[in-house]
N, C-alpha and C positions, 0 to 999 in steps of 0.2 A: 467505507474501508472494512475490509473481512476483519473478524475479533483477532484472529491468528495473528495477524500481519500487524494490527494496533498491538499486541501483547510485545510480537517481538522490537515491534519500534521502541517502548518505553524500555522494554529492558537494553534492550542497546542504548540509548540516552542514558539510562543511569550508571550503565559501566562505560560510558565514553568512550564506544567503539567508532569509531569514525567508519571504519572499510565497513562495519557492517551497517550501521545511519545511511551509507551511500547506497550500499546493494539493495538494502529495503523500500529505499528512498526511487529508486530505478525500478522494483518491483512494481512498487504503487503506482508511478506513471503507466508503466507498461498495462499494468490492470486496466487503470482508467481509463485509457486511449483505446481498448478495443470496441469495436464496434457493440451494441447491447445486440441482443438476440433479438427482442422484441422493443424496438425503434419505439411505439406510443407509450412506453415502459418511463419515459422521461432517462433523467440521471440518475445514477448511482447512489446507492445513500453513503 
């Protein structure tokens, strides 16, 4: 997960934003689901 998008998830958990836990939470799938560039790269870290 990018540092950016870990940064903004805790802060939304500690102010108990829900709409925004969901948006970031939709983010991070969409991330993770794209295709990598380079396929022998494995996973994501």
């Amino acid at each position: 997960m990018p540092q950016w998008l870990c940064n903004q998830m805790m802060r939304a958990y500690q102010k108990k934003d829900r709409r925004q836990i969901k948006m970031l939470n939709d983010c991070w799938f969409f991330y993770y689901r794209q295709p990598a560039k380079d396929a022998a790269a494995g996973p994501r870290p």
